[in-house]
C-alpha angles and dihedrals in degrees: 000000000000120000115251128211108221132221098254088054090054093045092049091056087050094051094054091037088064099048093057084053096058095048093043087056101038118100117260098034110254110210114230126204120185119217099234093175134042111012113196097162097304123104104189140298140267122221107196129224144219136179122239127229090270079055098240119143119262138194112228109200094239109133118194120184118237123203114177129209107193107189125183099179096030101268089152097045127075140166083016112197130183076254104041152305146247126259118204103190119199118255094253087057097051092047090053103045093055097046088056114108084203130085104258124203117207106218120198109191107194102209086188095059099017093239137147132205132184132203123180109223112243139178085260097048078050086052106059093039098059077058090051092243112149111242111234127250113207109211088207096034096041108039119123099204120168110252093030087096094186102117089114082049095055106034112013114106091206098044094112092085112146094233135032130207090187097079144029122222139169116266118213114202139188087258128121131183131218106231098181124032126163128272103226133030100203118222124209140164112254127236097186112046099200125065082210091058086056101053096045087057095044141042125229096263096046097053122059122221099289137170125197119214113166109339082313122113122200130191136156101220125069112266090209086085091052092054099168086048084047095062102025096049122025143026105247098192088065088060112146130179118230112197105233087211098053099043087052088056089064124053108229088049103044085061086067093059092044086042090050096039084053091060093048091045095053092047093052082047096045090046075061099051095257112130131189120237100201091192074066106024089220132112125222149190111261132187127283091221136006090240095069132076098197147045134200125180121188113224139173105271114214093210107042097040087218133087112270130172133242121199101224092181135038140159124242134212112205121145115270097356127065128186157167122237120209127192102226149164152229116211125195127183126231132189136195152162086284107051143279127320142180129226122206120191116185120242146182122217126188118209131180093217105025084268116042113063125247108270091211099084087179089068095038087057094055105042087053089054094050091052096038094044096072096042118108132185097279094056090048090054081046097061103041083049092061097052096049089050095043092052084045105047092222106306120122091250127059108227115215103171132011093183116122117262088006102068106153107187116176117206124217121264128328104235127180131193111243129201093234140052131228108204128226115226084220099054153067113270112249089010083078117124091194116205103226117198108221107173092090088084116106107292111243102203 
């Protein structure tokens, strides 16, 4: 009589079949290696795999024992739900399993829906099965599906690496870019040689955004439309044009227009009651009256797609101290080859009346701690999000300047694409869109 090979055997190959292919396709590679001798509940084992920072492939030395269940009519499942099912292992696998000194995986193959699902084994999995409990399969959790390449994310011990060379992924900064800038700065001779002088004899609205450098003013709007500020201060038949391109292409000079753009950057803040402390070089969100000890602005948030609200200012009880807290920000300036860009940096400040700073630095600094400490990557983005959003009312760039021949305009972040990925601890693996600070390059200006 021939031998013949029964149902339960086929469905056992496929089952481990499948489960090389999905190592084989996942990325990066998992090694798989079969037990071919002495099975005592275990089917094989899985090295897993990285690549290095010249992106080859390398083994890591991290084993994880595999035992497979293949199942045609459902002799592993139990209790089956749209959302998951129930596992009841034997007693010599669970003594086995829990005598291992290696990390097992339990492995269902379903041979009905050709699907495969993986459990690591824990204390508390050993736990339900010594009373006799079934351990739960997640049909979303669990799932091992080719292309969702999270089998380090799910089962690797050392996953958690700050950066990844499996994956590529878009990085967002806190870099934003001026898309529009004005053509000319205008030179004059000055008349007046203190910018104090000037704004003692002019009001804001009758002045344009100046800045005075060796008996030389410079602007980069018209003072004919400033015509008090055109006879009082400068000497408009001395007028020269400065090309904004040229004087970014040498370094003295490209200090005048971030110096100028500064100017211009401080007066759109402060027409938002924003105001700029120079002991801290910061600037801060300050209180619409004096009468009031808060402050909340709606803005366009980014993740939720919906307008939400931010308090910027609120007032603190703390014997014998009170304050107010103010969310607040630094800006630098880069250039490069490509043009000009601003760099805005979140911040916290501390006052004693809504405007001057707190004296005792001690307590600033801890109360600092105390706020930055719990921060992450994604709440820095946030806020760098929300300033961007607030400036610019909700469009997606932010407008300096309107005046004619002076038009300042500000795009939204600068992101590259990087051949590696840094994983959130609150997110799916190589679904990461991962937040990148880089203001920490050399400061141009």
């Amino acid at each position: 009589m021939a031998k013949t090979v029964s149902e339960s055997h086929i469905t056992g190959d496929k089952g481990v079949a499948a489960f090389h292919t999905y190592c084989v396709k996942h990325t990066p590679y998992i090694i798989w290696r079969p037990e071919t001798v002495n099975d005592f509940g275990i089917d094989g084992e899985v090295e897993l795999t990285s690549k290095n920072t010249q992106g080859k492939l390398e083994a890591t030395g991290e084993i994880l024992k595999i035992q497979i269940k293949s199942t045609l009519k459902g002799s592993y499942i139990h209790k089956e739900t749209a959302e998951a099912f129930e596992f009841t292992p034997r007693e010599d696998d669970i003594e086995y399993w829990t005598k291992h000194k290696l990390d097992v995986v339990l492995v269902i193959f379903n041979d009905a829906t050709d699907e495969l699902f993986a459990k690591k084994i824990t204390k508390l999995d050993e736990g339900y099965f010594k009373k006799n409990i079934p351990i739960t399969i997640s049909k979303t959790d669990n799932i091992l599906s080719i292309g969702d390449n999270r089998f380090l994310e799910k089962y690797s011990q050392n996953f958690k690496q700050r950066i990844n060379y499996n994956f590529k992924e878009t990085l967002s900064t806190n870099i934003f870019r001026f898309s529009k800038l004005p053509k000319n700065i205008l030179e004059f001779d000055a008349k007046i040689l203190t910018a104090k002088e000037i704004f003692e004899q002019l009001p804001r609205n009758e002045r344009p955004i100046f800045l005075i450098r060796t008996k030389k003013i410079y602007s980069f709007s018209n003072p004919s439309i400033f015509p008090k500020f055109k006879d009082i201060a400068i000497d408009y038949s001395s007028r020269k044009e400065l090309l904004v391109k040229n004087l970014l292409k040498q370094p003295e000079n490209s200090r005048l227009v971030a110096e100028l753009m500064n100017l211009e950057f401080k007066e759109f803040c402060y027409s938002e009651y924003i105001a700029f402390n120079k002991q801290y070089g910061r600037y801060f969100f300050v209180l619409k009256s004096k009468t009031f000890t808060s402050r909340i602005e709606y803005y366009d948030s980014k993740a939720k797609k919906k307008d939400t609200h931010r308090t910027v200012v609120s007032f603190h009880e703390y014997k014998p101290t009170n304050f107010f807290r103010h969310f607040a920000f630094e800006t630098k300036f880069l250039y490069d080859e490509t043009g000009l860009f601003l760099v805005i940096n979140p911040q916290y400040f501390f006052t004693s009346d809504g405007m001057m700073p707190l004296e005792d630095k001690a307590q600033i600094t801890k109360l600092t701690n105390y706020l930055t400490s719990k921060e992450r990557n994604q709440h820095v983005l946030n806020h760098v999000h929300f300033v961007f959003s607030f400036l610019a009312k909700g469009r997606p760039k932010m407008t300096l300047s309107v005046l004619e021949g002076s038009e300042i305009e500000l795009a939204s972040y600068e992101t590259f694409s990087v051949g590696f990925g840094i994983p959130l601890d609150n997110r799916h693996f190589g679904k990461t869109e991962t937040h990148y600070d880089k203001s920490s390059q050399q400061e141009m200006f």
